[in-house]
DSSP file (Angstrom, degrees, kcal/mol; ACC not computed):
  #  RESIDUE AA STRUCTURE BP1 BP2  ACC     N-H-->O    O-->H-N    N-H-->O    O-->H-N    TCO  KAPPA ALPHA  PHI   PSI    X-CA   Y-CA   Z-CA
    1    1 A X              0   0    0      0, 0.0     2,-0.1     0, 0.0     3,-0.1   0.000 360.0 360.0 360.0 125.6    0.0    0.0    0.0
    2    2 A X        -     0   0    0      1,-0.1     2,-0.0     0, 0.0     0, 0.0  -0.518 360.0 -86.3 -97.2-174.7    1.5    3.4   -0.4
    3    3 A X        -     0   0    0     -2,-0.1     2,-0.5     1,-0.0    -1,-0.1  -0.294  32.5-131.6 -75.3 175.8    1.3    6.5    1.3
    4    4 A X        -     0   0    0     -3,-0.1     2,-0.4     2,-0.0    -1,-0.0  -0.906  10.7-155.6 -92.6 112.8   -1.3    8.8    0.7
    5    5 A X        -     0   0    0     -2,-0.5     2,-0.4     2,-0.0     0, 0.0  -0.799  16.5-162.0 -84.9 148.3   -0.1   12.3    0.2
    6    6 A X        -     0   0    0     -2,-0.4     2,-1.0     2,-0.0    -2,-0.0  -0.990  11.1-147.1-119.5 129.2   -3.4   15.1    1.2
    7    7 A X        -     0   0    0     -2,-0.4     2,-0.9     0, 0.0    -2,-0.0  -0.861  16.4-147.1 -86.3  90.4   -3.5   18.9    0.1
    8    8 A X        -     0   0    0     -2,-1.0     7,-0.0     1,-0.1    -2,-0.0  -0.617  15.0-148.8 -50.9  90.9   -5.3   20.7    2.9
    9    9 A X        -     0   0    0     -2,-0.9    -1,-0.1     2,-0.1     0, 0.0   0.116  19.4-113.8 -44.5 161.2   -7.1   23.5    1.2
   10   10 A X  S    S+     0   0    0      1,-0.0     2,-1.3     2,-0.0    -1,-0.1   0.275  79.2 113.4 -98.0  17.9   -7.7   26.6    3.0
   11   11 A X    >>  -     0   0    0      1,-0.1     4,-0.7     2,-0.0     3,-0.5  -0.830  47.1-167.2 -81.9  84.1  -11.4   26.5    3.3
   12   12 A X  T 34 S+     0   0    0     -2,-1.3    -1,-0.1     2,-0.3     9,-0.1   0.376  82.9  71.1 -56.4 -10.3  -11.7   26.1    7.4
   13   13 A X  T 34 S+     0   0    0      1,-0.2     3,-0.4     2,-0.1    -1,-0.2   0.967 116.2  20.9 -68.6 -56.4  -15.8   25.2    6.6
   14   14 A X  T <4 S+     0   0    0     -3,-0.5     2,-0.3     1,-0.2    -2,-0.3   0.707 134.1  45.3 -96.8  -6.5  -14.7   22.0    5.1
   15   15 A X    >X  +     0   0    0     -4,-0.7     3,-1.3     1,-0.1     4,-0.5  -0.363  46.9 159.8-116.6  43.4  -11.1   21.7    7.0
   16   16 A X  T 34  +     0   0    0     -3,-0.4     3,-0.3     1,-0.3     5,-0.1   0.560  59.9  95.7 -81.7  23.9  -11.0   22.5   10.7
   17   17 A X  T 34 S+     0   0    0      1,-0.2    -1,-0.3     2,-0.1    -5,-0.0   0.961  73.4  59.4 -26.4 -74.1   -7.9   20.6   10.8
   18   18 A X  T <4 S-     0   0    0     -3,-1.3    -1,-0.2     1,-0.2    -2,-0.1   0.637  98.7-142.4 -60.2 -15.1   -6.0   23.9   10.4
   19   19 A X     X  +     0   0    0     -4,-0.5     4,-0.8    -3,-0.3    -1,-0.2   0.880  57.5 132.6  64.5  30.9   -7.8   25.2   14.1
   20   20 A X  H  >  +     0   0    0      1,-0.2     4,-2.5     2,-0.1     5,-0.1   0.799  54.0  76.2 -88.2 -14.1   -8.1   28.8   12.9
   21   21 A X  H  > S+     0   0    0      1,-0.2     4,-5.0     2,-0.2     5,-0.5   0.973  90.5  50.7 -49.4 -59.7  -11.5   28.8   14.1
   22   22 A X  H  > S+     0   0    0      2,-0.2     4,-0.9     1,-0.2     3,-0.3   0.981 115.2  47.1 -43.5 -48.5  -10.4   29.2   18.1
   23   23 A X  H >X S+     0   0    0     -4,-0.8     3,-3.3     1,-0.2     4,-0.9   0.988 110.6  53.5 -58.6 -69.7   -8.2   32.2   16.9
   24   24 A X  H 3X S+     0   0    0     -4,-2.5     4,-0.9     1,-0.3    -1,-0.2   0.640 111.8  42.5 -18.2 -46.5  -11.2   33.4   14.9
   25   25 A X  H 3X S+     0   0    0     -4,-5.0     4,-1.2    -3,-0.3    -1,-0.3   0.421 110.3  59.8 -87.1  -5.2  -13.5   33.3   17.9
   26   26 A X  H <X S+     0   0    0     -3,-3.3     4,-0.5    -4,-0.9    -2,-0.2   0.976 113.0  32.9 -62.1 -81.0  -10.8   34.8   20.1
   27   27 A X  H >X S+     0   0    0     -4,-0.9     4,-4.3     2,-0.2     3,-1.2   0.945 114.1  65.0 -66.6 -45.2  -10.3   38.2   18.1
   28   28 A X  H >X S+     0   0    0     -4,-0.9     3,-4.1     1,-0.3     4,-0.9   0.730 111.0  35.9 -14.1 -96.4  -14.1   38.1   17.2
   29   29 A X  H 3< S+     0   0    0     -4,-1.2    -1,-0.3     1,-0.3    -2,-0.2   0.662 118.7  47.4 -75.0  10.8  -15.0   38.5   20.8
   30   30 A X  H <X S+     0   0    0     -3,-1.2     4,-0.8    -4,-0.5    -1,-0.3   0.772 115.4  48.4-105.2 -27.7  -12.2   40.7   21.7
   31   31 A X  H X< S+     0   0    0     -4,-4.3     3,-0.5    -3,-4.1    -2,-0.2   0.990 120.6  38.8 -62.5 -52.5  -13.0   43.0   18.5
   32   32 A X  T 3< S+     0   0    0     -4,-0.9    -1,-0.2     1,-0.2    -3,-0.1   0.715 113.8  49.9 -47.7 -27.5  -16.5   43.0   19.5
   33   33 A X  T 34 S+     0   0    0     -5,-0.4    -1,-0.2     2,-0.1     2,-0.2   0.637 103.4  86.4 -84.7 -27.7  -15.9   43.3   23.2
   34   34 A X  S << S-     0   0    0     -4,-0.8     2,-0.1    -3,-0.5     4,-0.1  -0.604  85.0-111.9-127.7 136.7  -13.2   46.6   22.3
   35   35 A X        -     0   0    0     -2,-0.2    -1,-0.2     2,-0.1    -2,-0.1  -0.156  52.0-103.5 -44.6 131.2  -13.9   50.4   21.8
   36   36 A X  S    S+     0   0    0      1,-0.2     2,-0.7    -2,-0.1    -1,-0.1   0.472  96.0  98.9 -68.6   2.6  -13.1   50.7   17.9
   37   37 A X        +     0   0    0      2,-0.0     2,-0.2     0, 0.0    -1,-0.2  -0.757  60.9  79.6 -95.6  82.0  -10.0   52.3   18.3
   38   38 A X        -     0   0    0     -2,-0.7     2,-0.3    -4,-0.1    -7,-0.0  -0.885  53.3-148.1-158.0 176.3   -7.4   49.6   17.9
   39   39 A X        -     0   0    0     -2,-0.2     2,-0.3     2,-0.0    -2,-0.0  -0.980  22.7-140.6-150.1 166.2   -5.5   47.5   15.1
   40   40 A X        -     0   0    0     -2,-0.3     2,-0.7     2,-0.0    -2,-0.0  -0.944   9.7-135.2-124.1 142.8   -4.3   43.6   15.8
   41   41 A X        -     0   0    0     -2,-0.3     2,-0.9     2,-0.0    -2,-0.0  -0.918  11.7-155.8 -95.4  91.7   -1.3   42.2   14.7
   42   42 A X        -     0   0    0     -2,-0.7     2,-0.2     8,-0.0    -2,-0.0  -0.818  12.9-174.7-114.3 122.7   -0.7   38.4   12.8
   43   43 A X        +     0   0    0     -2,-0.9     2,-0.2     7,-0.0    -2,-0.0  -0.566  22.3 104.0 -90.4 132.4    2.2   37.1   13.0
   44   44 A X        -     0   0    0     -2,-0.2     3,-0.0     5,-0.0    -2,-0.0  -0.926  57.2 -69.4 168.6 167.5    3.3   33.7   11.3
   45   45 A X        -     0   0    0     -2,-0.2     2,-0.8     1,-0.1     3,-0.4   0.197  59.6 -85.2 -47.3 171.8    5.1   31.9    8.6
   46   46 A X  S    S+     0   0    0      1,-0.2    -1,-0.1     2,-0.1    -2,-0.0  -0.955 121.1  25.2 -85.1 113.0    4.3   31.8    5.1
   47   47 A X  S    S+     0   0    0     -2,-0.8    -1,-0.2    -3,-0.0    -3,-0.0   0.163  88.5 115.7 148.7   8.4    2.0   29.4    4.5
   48   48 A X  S    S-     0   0    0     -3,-0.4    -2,-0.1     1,-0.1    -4,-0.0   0.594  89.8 -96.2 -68.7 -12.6    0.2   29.3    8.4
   49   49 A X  S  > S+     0   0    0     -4,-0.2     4,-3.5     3,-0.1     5,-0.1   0.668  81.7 136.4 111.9  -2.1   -3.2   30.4    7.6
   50   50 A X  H  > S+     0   0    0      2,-0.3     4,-1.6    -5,-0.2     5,-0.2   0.860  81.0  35.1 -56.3 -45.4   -2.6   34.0    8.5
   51   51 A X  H  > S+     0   0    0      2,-0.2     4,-1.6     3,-0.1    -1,-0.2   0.857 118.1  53.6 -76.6 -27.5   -4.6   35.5    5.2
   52   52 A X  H  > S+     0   0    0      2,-0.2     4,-0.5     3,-0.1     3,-0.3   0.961 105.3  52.4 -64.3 -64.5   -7.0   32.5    5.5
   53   53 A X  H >< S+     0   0    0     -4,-3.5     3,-2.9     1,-0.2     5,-0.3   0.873 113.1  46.9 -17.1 -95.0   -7.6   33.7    9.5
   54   54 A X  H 3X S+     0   0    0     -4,-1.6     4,-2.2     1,-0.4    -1,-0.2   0.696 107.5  54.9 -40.3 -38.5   -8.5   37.4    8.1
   55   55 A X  H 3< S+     0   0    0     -4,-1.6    -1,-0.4    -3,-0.3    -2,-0.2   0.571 110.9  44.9 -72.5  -7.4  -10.6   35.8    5.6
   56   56 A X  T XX S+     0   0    0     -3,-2.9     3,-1.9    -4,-0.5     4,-1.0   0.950 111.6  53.0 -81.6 -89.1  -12.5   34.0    8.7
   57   57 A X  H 3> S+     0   0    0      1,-0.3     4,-2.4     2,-0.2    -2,-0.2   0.480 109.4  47.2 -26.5 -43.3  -12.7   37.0   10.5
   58   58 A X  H 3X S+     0   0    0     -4,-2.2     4,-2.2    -5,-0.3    -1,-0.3   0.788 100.0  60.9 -82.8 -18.3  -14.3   39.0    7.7
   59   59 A X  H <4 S+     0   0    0     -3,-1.9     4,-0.3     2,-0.2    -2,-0.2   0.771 112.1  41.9 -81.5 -23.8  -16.9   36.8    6.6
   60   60 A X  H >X S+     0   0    0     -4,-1.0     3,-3.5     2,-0.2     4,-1.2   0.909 116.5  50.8 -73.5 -52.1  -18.5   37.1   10.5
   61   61 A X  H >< S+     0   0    0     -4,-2.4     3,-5.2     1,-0.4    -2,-0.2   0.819 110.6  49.1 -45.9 -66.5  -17.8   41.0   10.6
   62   62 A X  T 3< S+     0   0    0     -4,-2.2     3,-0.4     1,-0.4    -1,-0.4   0.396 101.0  60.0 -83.6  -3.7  -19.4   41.3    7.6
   63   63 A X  T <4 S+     0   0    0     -3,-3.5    -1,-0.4    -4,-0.3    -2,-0.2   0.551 109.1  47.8 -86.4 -16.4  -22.4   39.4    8.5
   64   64 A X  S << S+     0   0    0     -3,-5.2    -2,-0.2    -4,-1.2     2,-0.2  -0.091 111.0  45.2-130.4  49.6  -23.1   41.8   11.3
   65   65 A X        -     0   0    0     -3,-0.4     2,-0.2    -4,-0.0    -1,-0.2  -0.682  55.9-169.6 174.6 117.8  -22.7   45.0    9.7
   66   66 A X        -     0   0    0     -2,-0.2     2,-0.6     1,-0.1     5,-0.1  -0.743  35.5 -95.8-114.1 177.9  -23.8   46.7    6.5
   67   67 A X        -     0   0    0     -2,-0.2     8,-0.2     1,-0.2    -1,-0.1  -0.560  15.1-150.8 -85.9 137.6  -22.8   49.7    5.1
   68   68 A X  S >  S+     0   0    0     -2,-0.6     3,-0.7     1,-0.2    -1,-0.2   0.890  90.3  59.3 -97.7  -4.0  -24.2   52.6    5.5
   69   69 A X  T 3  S+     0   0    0      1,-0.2     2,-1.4    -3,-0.0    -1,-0.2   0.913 101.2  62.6 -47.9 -39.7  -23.4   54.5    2.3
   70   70 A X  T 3 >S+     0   0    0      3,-0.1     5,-1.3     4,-0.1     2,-0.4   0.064  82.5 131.4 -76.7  47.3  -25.1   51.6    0.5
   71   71 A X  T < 5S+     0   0    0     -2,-1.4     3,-0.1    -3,-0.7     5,-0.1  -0.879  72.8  33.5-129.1 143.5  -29.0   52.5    2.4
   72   72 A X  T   5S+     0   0    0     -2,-0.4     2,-0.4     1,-0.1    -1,-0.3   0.921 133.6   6.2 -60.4 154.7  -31.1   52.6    0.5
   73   73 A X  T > 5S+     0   0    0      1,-0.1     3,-1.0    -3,-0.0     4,-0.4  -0.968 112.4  40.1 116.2-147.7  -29.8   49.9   -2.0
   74   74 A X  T 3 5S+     0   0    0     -2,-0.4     2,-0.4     1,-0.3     3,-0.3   0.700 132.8  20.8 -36.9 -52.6  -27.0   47.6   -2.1
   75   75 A X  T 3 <S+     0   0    0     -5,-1.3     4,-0.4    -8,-0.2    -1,-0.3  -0.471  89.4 101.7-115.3  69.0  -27.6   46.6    2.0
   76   76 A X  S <> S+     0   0    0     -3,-1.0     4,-1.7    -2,-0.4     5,-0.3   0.680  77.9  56.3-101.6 -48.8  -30.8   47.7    2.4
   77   77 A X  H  > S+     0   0    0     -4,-0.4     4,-2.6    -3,-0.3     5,-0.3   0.938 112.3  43.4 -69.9 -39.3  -31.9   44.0    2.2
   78   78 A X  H  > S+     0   0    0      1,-0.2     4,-2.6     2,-0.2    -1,-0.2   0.997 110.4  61.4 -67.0 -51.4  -29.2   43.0    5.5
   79   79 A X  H  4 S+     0   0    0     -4,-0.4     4,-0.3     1,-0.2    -1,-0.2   0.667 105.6  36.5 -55.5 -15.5  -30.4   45.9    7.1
   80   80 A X  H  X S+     0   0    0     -4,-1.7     4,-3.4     2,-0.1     5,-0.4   0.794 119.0  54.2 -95.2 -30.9  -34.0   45.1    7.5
   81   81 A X  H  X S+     0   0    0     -4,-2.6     4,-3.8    -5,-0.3     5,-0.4   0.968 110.2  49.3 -62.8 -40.9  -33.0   41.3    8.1
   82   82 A X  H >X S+     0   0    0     -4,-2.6     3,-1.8    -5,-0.3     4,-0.9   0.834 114.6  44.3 -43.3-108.5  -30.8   42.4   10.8
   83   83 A X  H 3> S+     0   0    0     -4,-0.3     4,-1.6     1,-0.3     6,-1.0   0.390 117.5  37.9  25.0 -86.6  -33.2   44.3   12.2
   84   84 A X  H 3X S+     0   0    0     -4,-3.4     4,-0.5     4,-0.2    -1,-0.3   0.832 123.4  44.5 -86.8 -45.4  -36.0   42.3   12.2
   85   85 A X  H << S+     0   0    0     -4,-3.8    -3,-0.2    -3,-1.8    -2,-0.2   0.880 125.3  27.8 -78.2 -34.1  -33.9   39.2   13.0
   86   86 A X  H  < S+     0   0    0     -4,-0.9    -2,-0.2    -5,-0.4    -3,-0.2   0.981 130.6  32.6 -54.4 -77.6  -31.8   40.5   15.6
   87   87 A X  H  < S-     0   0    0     -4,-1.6    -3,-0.2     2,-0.1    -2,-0.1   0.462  99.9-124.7 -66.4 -11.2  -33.7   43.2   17.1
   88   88 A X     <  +     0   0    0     -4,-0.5     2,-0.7    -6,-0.4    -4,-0.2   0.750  49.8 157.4  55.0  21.9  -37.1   41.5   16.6
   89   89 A X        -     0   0    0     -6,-1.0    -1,-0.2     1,-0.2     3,-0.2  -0.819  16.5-178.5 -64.1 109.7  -38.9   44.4   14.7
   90   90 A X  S    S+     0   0    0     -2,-0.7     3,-0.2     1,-0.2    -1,-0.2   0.965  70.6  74.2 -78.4 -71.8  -41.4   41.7   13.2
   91   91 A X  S >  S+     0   0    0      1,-0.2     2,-0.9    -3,-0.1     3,-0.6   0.496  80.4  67.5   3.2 -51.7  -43.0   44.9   11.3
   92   92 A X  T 3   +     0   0    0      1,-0.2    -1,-0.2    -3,-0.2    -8,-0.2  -0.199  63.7 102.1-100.5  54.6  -40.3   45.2    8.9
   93   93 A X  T 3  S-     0   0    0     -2,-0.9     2,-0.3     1,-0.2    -1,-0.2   0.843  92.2 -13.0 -88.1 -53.2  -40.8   42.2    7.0
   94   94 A X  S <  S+     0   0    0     -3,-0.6    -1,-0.2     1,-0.3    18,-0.2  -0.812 114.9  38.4-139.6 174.8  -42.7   43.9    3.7
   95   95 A X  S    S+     0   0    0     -2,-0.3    17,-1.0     1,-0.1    18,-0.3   0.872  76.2 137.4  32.8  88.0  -44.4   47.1    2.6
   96   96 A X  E     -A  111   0A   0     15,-0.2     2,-0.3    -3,-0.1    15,-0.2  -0.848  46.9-139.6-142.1 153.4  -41.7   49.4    4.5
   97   97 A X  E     -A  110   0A   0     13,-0.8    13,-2.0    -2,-0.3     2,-0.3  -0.758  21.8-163.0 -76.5 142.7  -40.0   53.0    2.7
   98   98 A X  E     +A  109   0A   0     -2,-0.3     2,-0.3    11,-0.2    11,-0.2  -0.990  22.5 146.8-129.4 135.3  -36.4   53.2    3.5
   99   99 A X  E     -A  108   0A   0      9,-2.1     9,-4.0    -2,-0.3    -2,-0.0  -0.991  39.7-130.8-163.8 155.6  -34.9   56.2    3.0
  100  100 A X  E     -A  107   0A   0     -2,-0.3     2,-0.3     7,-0.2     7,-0.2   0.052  36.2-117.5-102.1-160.3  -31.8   58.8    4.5
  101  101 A X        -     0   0    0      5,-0.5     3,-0.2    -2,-0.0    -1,-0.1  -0.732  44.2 -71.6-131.4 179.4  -32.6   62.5    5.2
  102  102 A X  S    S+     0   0    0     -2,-0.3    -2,-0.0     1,-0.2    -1,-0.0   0.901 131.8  36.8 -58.0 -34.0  -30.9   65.7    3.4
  103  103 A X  S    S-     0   0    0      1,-0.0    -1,-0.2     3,-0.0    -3,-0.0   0.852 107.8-119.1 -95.8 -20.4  -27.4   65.3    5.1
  104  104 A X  S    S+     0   0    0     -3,-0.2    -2,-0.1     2,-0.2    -1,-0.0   0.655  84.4 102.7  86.2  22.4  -27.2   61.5    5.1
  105  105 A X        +     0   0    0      1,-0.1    17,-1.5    16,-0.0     2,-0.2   0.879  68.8  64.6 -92.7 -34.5  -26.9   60.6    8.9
  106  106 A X  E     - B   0 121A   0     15,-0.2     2,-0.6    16,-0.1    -5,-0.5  -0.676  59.7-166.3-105.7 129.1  -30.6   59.4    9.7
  107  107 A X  E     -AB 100 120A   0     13,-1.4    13,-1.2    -2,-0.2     2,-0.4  -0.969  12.6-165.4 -97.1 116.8  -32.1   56.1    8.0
  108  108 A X  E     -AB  99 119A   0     -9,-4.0    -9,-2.1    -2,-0.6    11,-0.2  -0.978  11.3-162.6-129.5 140.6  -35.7   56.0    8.5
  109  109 A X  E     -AB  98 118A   0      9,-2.5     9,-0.6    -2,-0.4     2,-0.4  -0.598  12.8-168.2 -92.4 140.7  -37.8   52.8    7.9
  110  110 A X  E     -AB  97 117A   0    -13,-2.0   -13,-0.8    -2,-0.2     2,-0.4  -0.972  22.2-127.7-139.3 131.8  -41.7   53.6    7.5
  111  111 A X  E     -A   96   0A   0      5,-1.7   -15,-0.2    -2,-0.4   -16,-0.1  -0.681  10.4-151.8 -74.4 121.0  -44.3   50.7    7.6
  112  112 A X  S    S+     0   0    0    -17,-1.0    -1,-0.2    -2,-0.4   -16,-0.1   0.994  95.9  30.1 -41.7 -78.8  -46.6   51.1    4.3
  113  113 A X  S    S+     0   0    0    -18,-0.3     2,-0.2    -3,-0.1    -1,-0.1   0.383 121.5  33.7 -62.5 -24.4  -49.4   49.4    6.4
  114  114 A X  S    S-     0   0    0      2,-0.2    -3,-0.2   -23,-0.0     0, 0.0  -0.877  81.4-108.5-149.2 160.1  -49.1   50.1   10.0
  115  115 A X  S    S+     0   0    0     -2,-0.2     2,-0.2    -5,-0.1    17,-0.1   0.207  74.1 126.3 -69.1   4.7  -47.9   53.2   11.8
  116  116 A X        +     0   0    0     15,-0.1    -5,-1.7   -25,-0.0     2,-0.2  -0.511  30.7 160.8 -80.9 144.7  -45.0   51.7   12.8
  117  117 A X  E     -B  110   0A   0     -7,-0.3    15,-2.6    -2,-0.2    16,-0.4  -0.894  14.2-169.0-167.6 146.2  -41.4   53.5   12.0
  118  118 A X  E     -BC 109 131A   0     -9,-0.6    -9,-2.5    -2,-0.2     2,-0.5  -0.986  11.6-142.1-137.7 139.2  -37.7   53.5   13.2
  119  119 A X  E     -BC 108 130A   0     11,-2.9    11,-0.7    -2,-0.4     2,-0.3  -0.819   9.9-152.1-138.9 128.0  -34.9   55.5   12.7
  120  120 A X  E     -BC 107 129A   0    -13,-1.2   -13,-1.4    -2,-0.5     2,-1.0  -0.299  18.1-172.0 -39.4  96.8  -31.4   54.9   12.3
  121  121 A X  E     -BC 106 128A   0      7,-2.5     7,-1.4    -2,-0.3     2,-0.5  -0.755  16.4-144.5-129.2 103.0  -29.5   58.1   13.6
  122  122 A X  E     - C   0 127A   0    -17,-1.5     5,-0.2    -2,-1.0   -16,-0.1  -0.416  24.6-178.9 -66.5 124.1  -25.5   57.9   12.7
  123  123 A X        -     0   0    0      3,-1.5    -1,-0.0    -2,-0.5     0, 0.0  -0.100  42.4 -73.2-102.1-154.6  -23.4   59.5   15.6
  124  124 A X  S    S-     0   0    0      1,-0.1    -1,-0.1    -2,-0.0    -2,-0.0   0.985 121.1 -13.4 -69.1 -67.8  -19.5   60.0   16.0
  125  125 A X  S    S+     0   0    0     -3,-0.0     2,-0.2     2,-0.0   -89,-0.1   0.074 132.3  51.5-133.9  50.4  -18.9   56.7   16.6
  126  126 A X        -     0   0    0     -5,-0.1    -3,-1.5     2,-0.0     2,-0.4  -0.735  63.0-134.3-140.0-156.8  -22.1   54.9   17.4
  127  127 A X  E     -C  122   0A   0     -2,-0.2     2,-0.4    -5,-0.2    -5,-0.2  -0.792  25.0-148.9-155.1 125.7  -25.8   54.5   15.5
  128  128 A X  E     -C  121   0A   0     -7,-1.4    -7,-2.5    -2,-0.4     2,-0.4  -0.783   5.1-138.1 -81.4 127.1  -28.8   54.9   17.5
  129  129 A X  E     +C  120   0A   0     -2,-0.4     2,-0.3    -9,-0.2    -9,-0.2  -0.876  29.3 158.7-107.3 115.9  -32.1   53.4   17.2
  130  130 A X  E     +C  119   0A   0    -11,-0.7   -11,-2.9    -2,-0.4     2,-0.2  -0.747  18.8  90.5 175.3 120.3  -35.3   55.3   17.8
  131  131 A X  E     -C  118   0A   0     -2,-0.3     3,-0.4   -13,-0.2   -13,-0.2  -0.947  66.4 -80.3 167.8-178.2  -39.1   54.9   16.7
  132  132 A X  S    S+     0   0    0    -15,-2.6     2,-0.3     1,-0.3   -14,-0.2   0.529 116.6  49.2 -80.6 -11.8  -42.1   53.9   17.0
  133  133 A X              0   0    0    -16,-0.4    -1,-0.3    -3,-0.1   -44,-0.0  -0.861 360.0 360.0-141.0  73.6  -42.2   50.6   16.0
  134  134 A X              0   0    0     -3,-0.4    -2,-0.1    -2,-0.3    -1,-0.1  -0.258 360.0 360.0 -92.4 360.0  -38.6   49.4   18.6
């Protein structure tokens, strides 16, 4: 019988051989956990998993954050699922306007159907939420 050679891909979904996950969940809850004024440093070899880590790391951030230059548009659709999935505004399933205000800090949501509305009010470094429908 001979040996077997295996190529371990970098795709941690199908591979958690490599164990970047633990790291992953590390800085996750220390990014989350942390004031936004910071930057992290990874350190390693060529070929340790260091862009593959970042690549971890971005597909969660980016699941829990949209942008808010793209409202309304491009993340309009994560921002009401957020919303509604997180926060548990059931209201903002269908028949809502989304729309910003003259300067582009405030996102306000308006229910077609029901009286219900929330808005989104960007600050220095936080976003508040406010309405009727919270």
């Amino acid at each position: 019988m001979q040996d077997v050679l295996k190529i371990i891909g970098d795709d941690v979904e199908f591979n958690p051989v490599l164990g970047l996950h633990r790291y992953r969940d590390a800085i996750l809850k220390m990014v989350k956990g942390s004031d936004p004024r910071f930057s992290i440093g990874i350190y390693g070899e060529w070929g340790t998993g260091k862009t593959t880590l970042m690549r971890l790391i971005e597909k969660e951030l980016r699941n829990n954050f949209f942008e808010w230059d793209k409202i309304p548009g491009q993340d309009q659709d994560f921002l009401i699922r957020h919303l509604r999935d997180t926060l548990g505004i059931n209201w903002i399933n269908s028949g809502i306007d989304v729309r910003k205000n003259a300067e582009k800090n405030v996102i306000h949501i308006d229910s077609k159907n029901t009286n219900d509305s929330v808005s989104l009010i960007q600050g220095d470094d936080k976003v508040v939420l406010t309405g009727k429908g919270v």
